[in-house]
N, C-alpha and C positions, 0 to 999 in steps of 0.2 A: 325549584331545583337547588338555590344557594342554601335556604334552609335545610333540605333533604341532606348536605355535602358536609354542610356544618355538623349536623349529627351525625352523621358517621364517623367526622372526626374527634368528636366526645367520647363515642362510644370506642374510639382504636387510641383514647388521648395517653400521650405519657408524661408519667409524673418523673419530677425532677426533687429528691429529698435532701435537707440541707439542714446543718445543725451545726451546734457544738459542743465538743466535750469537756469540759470539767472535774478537777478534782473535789468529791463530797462535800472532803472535809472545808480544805482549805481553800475555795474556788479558784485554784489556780487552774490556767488554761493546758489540757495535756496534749502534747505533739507524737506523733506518730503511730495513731492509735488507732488499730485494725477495724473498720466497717465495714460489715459485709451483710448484702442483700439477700433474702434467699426462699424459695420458694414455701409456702405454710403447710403444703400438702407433703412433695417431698423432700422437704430437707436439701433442695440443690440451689448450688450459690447459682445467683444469676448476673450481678456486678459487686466490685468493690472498693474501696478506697484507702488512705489515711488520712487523718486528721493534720493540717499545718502548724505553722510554731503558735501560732494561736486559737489552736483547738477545733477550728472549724471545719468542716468538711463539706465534700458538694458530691450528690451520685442522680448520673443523668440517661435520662432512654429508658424509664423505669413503666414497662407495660400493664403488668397486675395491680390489680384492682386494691388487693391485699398481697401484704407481703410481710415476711420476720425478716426487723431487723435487727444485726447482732452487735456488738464491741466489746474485743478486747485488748487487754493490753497487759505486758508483763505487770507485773506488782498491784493488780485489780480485780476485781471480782469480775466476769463475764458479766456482761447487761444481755437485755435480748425482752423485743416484743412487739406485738402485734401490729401494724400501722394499718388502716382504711379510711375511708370518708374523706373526711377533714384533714385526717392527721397527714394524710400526704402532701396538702400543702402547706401546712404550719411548717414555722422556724422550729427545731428540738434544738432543749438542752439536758443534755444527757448527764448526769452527775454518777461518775464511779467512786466504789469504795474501796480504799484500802486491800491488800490480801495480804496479813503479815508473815504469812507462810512464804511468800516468794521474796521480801524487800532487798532481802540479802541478793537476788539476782537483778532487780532493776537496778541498783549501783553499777554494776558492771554492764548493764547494757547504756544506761544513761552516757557512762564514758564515750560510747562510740560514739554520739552524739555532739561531741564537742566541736567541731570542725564540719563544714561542709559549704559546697559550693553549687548557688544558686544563682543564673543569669549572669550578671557581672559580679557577683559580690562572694567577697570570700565572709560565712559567717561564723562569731565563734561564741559559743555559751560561754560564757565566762566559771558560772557555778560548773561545769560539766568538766573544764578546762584545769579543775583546782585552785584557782583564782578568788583568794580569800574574800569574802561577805563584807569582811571590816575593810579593807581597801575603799579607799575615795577613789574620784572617777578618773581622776591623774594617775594614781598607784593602779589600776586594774587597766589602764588604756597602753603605762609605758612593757605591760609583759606582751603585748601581744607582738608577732614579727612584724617586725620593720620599724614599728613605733618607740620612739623616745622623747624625753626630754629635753631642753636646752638648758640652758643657763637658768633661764627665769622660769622657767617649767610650762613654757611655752611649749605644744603637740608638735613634734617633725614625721614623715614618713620617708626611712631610705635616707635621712641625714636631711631633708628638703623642708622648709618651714614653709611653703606654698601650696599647704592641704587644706582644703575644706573639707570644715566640722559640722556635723549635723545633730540635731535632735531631734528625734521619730518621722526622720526624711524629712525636716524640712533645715536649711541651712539657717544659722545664726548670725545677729548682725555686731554682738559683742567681739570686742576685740580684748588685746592686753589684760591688764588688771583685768576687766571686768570677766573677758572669757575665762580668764582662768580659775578664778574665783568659781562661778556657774558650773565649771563641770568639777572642781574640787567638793563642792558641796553635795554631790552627787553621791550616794553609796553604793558601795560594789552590788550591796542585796536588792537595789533598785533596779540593777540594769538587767534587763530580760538577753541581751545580747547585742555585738558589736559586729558592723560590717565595714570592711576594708574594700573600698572599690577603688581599684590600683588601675582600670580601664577603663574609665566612665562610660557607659554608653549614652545614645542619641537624647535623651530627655533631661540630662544635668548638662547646666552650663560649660562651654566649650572651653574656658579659661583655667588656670591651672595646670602644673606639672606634675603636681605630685598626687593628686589621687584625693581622695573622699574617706572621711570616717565617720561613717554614722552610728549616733548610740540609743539603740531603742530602749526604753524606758517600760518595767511592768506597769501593766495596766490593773488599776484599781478593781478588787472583787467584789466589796462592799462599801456601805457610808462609814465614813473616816474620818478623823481628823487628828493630821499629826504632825511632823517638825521638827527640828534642830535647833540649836544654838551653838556656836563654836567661836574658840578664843585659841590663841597661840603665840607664841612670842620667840622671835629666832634672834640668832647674835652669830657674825662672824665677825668682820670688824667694825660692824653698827651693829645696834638694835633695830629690830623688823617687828612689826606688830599687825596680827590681821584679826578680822570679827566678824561675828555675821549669825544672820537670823532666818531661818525658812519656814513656811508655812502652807500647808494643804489641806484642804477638803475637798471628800469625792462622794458624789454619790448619784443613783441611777440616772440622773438630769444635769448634776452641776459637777463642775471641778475647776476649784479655784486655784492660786496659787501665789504668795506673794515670798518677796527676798529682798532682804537687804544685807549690806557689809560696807565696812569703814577698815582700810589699811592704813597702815603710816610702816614707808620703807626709806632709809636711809642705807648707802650702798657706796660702794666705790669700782671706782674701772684704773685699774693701773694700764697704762699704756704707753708703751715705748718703738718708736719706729724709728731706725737707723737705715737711713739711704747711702750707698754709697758709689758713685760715678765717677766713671773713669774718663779722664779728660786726656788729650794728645800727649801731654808732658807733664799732668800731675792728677792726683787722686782725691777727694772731694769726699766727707763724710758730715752728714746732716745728723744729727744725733738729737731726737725729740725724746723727753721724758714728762709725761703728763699726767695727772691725776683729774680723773672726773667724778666729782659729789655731789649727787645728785638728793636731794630730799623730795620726798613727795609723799603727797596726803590724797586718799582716794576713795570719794565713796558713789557706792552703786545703790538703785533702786529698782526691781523688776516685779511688773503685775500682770498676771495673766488668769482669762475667764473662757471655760466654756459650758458651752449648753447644748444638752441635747435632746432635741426636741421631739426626736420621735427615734426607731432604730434607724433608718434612713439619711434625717438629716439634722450636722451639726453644726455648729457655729462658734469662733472664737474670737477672741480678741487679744495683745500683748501688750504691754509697756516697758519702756527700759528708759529711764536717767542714769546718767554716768559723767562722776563730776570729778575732774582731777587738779594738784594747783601744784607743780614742782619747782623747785628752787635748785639752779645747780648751779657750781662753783666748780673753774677750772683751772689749775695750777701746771702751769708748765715751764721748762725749759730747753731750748734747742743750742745747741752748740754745734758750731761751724768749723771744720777741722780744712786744713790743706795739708798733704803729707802728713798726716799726723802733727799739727802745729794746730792748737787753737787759736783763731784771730779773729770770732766772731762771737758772739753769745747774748741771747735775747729769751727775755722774760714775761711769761702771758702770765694774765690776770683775766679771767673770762665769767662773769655776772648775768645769770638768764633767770628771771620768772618766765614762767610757761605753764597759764593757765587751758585748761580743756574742757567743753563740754559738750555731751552727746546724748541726743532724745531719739528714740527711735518706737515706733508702733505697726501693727498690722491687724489685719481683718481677714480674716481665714473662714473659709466655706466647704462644706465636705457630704459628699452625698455616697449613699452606697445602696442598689437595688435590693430586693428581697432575695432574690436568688445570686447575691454575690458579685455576678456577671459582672456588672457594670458599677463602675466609683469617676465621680468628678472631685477634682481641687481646685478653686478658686481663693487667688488670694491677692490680699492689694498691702504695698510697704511703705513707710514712710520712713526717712530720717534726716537728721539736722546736726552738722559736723561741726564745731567753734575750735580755734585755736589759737592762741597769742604768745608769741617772746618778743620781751622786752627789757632791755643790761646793754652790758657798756663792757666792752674788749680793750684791754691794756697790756701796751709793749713797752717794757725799758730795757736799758742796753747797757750793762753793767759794763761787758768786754766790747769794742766796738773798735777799727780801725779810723774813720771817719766819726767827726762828730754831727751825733742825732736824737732829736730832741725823741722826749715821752711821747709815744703814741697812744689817742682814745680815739677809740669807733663807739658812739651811741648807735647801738640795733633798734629795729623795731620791725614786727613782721605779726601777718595777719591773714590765717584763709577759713574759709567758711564754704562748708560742703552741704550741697541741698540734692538728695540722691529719692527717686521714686520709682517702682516698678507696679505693673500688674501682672498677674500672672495667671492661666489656665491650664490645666491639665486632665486628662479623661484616659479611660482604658476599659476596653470591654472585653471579656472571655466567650469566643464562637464557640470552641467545645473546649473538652480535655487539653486540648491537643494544642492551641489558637488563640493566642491572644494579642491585639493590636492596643497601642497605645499612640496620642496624640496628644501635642500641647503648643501654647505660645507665647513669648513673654515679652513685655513692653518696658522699657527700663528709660530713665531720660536722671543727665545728672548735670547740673549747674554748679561752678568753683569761682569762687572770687579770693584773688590772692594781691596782696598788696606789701612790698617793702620798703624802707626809709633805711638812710646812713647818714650819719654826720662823722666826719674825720675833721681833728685838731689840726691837721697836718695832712693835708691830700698825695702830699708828692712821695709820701711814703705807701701808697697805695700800688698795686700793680695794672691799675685801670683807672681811667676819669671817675671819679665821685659821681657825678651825675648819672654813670651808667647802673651804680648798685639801686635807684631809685628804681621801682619798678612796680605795672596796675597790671594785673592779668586775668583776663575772664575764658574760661572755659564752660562750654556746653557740648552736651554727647545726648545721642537716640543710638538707640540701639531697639531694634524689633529680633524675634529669633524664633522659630518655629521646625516642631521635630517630628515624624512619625516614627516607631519603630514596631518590628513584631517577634514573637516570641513562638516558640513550635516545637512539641513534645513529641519524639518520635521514641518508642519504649526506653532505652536508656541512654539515648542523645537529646539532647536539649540545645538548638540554636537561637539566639538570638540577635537579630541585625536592625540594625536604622540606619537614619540621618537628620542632620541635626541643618538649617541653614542659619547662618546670623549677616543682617546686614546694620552696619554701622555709621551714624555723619556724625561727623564731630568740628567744631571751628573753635580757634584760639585767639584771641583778640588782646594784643601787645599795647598799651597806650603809648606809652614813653615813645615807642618805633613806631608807633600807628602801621600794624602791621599785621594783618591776623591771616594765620594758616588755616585750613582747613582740609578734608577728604571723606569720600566713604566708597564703600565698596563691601563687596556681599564675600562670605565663607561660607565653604560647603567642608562638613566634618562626619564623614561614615565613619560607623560601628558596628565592630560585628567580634561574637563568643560564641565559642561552639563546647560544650559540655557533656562528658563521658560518665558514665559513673557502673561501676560492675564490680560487687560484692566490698572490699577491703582497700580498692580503689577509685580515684575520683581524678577525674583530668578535666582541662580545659586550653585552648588555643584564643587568643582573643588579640584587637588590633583597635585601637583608635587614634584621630587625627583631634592634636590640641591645639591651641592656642594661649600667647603670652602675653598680653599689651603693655605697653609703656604706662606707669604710675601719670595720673595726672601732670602734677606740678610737673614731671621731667619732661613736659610737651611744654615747659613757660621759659622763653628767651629769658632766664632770669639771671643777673649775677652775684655770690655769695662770699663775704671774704670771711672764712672759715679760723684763720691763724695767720702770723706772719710767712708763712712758707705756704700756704692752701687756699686755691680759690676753685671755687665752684660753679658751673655754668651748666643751664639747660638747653635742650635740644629739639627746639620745633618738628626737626625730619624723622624723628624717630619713626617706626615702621611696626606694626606686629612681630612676632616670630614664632612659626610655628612646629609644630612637633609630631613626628610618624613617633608611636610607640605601641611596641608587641610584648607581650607576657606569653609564658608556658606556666601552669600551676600544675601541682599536683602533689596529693593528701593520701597520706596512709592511711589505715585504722580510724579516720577522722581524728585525729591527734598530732601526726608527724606533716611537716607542710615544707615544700620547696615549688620555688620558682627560679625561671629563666626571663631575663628583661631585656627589654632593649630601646632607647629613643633615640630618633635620631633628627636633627634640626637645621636650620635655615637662620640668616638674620638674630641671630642671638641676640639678645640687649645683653650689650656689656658693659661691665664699670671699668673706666678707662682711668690711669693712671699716667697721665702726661708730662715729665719734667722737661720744663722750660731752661736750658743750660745757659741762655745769657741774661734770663729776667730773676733765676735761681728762683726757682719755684715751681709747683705741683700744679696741675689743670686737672681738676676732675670734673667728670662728664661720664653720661650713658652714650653708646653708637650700637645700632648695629653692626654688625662685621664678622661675626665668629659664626664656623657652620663645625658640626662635628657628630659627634654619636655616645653612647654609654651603654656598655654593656655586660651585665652584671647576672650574678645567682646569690640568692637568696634563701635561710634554711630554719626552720626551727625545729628545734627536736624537744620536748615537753619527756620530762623522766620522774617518777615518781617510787621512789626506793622502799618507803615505807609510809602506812597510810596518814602520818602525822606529817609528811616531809615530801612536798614539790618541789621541782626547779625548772625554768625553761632556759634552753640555749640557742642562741638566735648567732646567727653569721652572715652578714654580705661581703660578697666582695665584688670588684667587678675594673673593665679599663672603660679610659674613655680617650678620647680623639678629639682637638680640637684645632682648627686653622684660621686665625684674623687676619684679614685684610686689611685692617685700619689703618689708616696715615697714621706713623710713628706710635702705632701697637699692636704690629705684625709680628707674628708668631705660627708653627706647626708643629705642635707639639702633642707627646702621647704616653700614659704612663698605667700604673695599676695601682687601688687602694682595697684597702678592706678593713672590717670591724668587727668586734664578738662583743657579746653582751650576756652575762649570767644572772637570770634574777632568784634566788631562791626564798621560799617560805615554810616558815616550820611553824605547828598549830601544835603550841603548848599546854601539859596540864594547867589548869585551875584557870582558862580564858586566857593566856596569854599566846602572845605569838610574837614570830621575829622573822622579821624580812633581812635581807641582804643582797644588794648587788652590786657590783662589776662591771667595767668594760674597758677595751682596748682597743683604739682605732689606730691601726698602722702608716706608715707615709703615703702619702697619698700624691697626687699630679693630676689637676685639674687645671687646663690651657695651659698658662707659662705661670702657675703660681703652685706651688708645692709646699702642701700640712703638714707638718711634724708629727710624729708619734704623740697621744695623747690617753693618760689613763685615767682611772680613779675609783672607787670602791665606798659603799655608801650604806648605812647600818640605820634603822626603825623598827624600833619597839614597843607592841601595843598590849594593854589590860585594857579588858572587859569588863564593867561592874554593875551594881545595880540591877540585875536580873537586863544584861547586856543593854545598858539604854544607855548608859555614860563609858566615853571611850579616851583611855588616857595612852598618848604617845609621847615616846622621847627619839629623836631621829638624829645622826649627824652626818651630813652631805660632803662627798667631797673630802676623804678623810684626808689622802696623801695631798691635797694641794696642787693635783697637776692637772686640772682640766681649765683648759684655757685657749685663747685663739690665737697659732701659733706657725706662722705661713712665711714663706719666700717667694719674691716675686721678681721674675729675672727678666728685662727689658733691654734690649739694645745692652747699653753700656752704663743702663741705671739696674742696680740688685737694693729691691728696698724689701727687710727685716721688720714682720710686721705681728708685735706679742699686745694682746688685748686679756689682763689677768683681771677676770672680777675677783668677788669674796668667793673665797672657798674655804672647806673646814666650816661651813655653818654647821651650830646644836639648834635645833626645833624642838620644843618644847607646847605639847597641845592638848585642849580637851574638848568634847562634843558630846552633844547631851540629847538626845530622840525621846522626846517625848508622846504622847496617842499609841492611834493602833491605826494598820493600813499601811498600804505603799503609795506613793508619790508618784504624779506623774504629772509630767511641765505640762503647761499648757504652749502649743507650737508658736517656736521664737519667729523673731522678724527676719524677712528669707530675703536680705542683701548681700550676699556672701559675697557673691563676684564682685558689684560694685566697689563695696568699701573696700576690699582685699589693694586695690591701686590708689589708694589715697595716699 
């Protein structure tokens, strides 16, 4: 009888057909390209499909035995033919040609293509976007909305530098120099495309405020081998010098990839903070002018291997050393006013080495069914954090009422981060319609931090000496596990999870013989609901974050920063977490605006405490501040004529904040906003010229309010060589006025607080691609969350 059942369902069995499409010539992978099943006899569609951003397609419930099947797509020749036997369950790859009679119309269809929104993620072709080729992965990440650069050309989202950055979904465990370096060497013609997920959902770690950038990377057509080299040299009021070398090979089994670069950056921070407190019967004015020169030499090394060993299943591995050794030198002076009378003046002199070193690897495992359906991620991380300063802080007292001798503080300070996770992930497709995912991640992070002080002179100190001495050992687990699914209902798309994390963590204080400890579990739902009909595309989405406290800032530790600044850490610190809502929505795939909103609990805040009879600052983190922010968001991309882009990006938004703190209570509430113009003109004979712009208006955030803040910033690039050598000259920062430039009004303390680095840097650069092929990383080390709180 089982036998008998069996065959019947052979003979009624349905075939599921799956391939992908390709371009002829250039095997690039084509997206959106019409397959349609259809009877041999009479010519009638029976199902159909499109192909995804990577060419693929799936068409399922397929009864006949025999079946024509067809593709096409603007700017291609029709395909079309026969499938039976076998062929219906073999993998196709369909290779189209050319049709130069139409290409003039796939440009203008390719444009609508440029924007679109999928599950949580907003995504953007960059080539489709106008978003020049020659762009490095800094210049093509800071046009998209929301994204900018900072000072050191560090990624922000929304003004927030608490984004995690990705590379082909998997996160990075490089930071600073090294991150930035890693995606500068990246070229615009490599990135297949950028996703901005501003609402994470239930499968990416729950930490973070500001949202996710991932930058997918094309994927290799053929055996390659190809590279870069690049040298540049900037000057504003130092000389900057960076280098660096890349290297790839790809081919049907192997894809290697090795990097290195060596920086040397000399820099300065001018910095001046004027406190001024009002006392019962007289006015009080602290007046700091400081210089910080910092030098620093930096070199990175990154290896990475994979293989694949069948279409199914592949296997990776990564490496990253990153070695830094900076030397910084701090010149200050504060002046002590009453009434307007100086009768106080003291002179720092501030000496730090401050060597770093950082090793980090992984082991990545990836599986994907024949029929698509089903992919696992397995992966396990390793890294190893080193850090030391060690200098000697000096106070004389030129102007001084009382006589007091020369102050020296010998520093010494030491922590070492030992951070591991493993991680799993899986997702299967039940139909069209269905799809479930599930994962888990196991993370454990051990910190050893140790400080020493010797003072010439203790009684000048604002606390015992013996108390700066300080041994602290931190350990954390952390386990986290998420289900979430996905459901295509013809032009709605919802997507929901959750995500649990439970956390133990203990703190172990020698000096106090006193160690804290706690854990307790988070529950973090998500959910996106996705519209899309004809020339519009919507979405409503909602998730719950979370923000933890930096390690070290859980170490009872004490820090004497300057004659006026002492610093201290906070055992009781607490999570703080975050309800945040988004509205998107996308014109023509080109024009994009959003509505925001988060809103919070227990904030961690940086506490500025003046001590009126010890005359001095306490800085410290507390919870305390609950509030909300809520903002819209706009880019309008205009393109006048086909040599000449521009995008125009705007947020603005209020926010609301109320502290509790003992003595940094505040309820305060105001509005900011920003614009930002970036445009590119693609000139005769290879050249081209970028230029942009921006203006951030006053702003009010809790009880500290930003000044208006400009500046305008011009690079210029030739192509040569049959485009393989790329010469730039750029200069950042023309007018001189971006800078950090805030008031902060407390009780009856108003402290004036201007942080000017270099500005007006010239860059002067060249890069050299040599092979043939496109590059593609091999997947970095996935600590993102961890290291983010070191």
């Amino acid at each position: 009888m089982l036998c008998f059942c069996f065959a019947c369902i052979q003979l009624h069995a349905q075939h599921q057909i799956n391939g992908k499409i390709i371009d002829k010539k250039t095997g690039e992978a084509l997206a959106y390209a019409n397959v349609l099943i259809k009877d041999p006899d009479n010519k009638s569609i029976i199902t159909y499909a499109y192909s995804n951003e990577k060419g693929v397609f799936i068409l399922e419930d397929i009864e006949l035995d025999v079946i024509l099947l067809e593709v096409d797509m603007m700017g291609y020749q029709s395909y079309h033919t026969i499938l039976e036997g076998d062929a219906l369950h073999s993998e196709l790859e369909i290779r189209l040609a050319e049709d130069a009679s139409q290409l003039e119309e796939v440009n203008i269809i390719a444009k609508k293509k440029a924007i679109r929104i999928s599950g949580d993620k907003m995504i953007f072709n960059l080539e489709k976007l106008g978003i020049i080729t020659s762009s490095n992965g800094l210049e093509a990440l800071r046009q998209l909305p929301g994204v900018s650069l900072d000072k050191d050309e560090n990624v922000q989202f929304r003004g927030n530098a608490d984004v995690q950055l990705m590379i082909n979904g998997k996160p990075t465990l490089l930071k600073g120099d090294a991150l930035r370096e890693y995606i500068r060497s990246l070229s615009g013609q490599n990135i297949e495309n950028v996703e901005i997920i501003a609402q994470p959902s239930a499968r990416y770690d729950a930490s973070g405020t500001a949202g996710i950038i991932n930058i997918n990377l094309k994927q290799p057509k053929a055996a390659s081998f190809s590279g870069n080299v690049y040298s540049s040299v900037g000057y504003a009021e130092y000389f900057k010098n960076r280098n660096g070398l890349n290297l790839y090979y790809n081919d049907s089994k192997w894809n290697i990839n090795l990097g290195a670069n060596y920086n040397r950056n000399n820099s300065v921070n001018h910095r001046n903070i004027t406190q001024t407190i009002q006392l019962e019967d007289s006015i009080k004015v602290l007046d700091q002018q400081n210089e910080w020169l910092p030098k620093t030499i930096s070199k990175n090394f990154t290896a990475g291997i994979e293989r694949n060993f069948s279409k199914n299943h592949k296997i990776s591995t990564a490496f990253n050393y990153a070695n830094s050794h900076s030397g910084e030198l701090t010149l200050g002076t504060t002046n002590e006013y009453g009434n307007d009378n100086l009768y106080r003046q003291v002179k720092l002199r501030k000496e730090i080495e401050e060597p770093t070193k950082n090793t980090s690897g992984n082991l990545f495992y990836n599986y994907i069914s024949d029929s698509l359906d089903t992919q696992l991620d397995v992966q396990l991380n390793y890294a190893d954090y080193e850090k030391s300063q060690e200098g000697l802080l000096q106070n004389t007292y030129p102007i001084n009422p009382t006589p007091q001798n020369e102050f020296l503080l010998d520093i010494f300070e030491e922590i070492h981060y030992k951070l591991f996770t493993a991680q799993a992930d899986g997702q299967h497709r039940f139909s069209k319609q269905l799809k479930l995912e599930s994962g888990a991640k196991l993370s454990r992070i051990k910190m050893n931090y140790s400080s020493d002080y010797a003072a010439n002179d203790s009684s000048q100190l604002f606390i015992p000496e013996d108390l700066l001495t300080n041994n602290f050992t931190y350990k954390e687990q952390l386990f986290s596990a998420y289900i979430q699914g996905s459901y295509q209902l013809g032009k709605w798309n919802v997507l929901t999870g959750i995500r649990a994390e439970y956390i133990d963590y203990s703190g172990f204080s020698e000096q106090l013989n006193q160690t804290n400890s706690n854990n307790y579990i988070a529950w973090f739902p998500s959910m996106s609901i996705n519209y899309e009909k004809e020339n519009h595309q919507y979405r409503l989405s909602y998730s719950r974050r979370i923000g933890r406290p930096n390690y070290l800032d859980l170490n009872p530790y004490y820090q004497y920063l300057d004659p006026y600044t002492l610093e201290i850490g906070n055992p009781a610190l607490q999570p703080q977490f975050y309800h945040s809502f988004e509205f998107n929505y996308i014109y023509k795939n080109a024009m994009s605006a959003s509505l925001y909103g988060n809103f919070y609990n227990d904030q961690l805040t940086s506490v500025i405490d003046y001590r009126d009879n010890e005359n001095y600052n306490l800085l410290f983190t507390a919870n305390g501040a609950t509030g909300n922010r809520l903002g819209i968001s706009l880019n309008l991309p205009f393109e006048p004529v086909d040599w000449w882009n521009f995008q125009f990006s705007f947020d603005g938004y209020h926010t609301r904040e109320e502290s509790k703190i003992v003595n940094f209570s505040y309820d305060r509430s105001g509005f900011g906003y920003s614009m930002e113009m970036y445009h590119n003109l693609t000139l005769k004979d290879n050249w081209t010229l970028n230029a942009s712009g921006f203006y951030s208006g006053r702003s009010q955030s809790g009880n500290s309010v930003m000044n208006p803040l400009y500046d305008i910033s011009v690079n210029v690039k030739k192509m040569l060589l049959d485009d393989k050598l790329k010469l730039e000259l750029g200069c950042q920062n023309i007018l001189k006025k971006s800078m950090w430039n805030s008031v902060i009004q407390q009780d009856n303390v108003t402290t004036h607080w201007i942080n000017r680095w270099e500005t007006r840097k010239f860059v002067f650069g060249a890069t050299y691609n040599f092979g043939k092929g496109t590059s593609k990383k091999v997947k970095p080390t996935s600590l993102q969350e961890e290291s983010s709180r070191m």
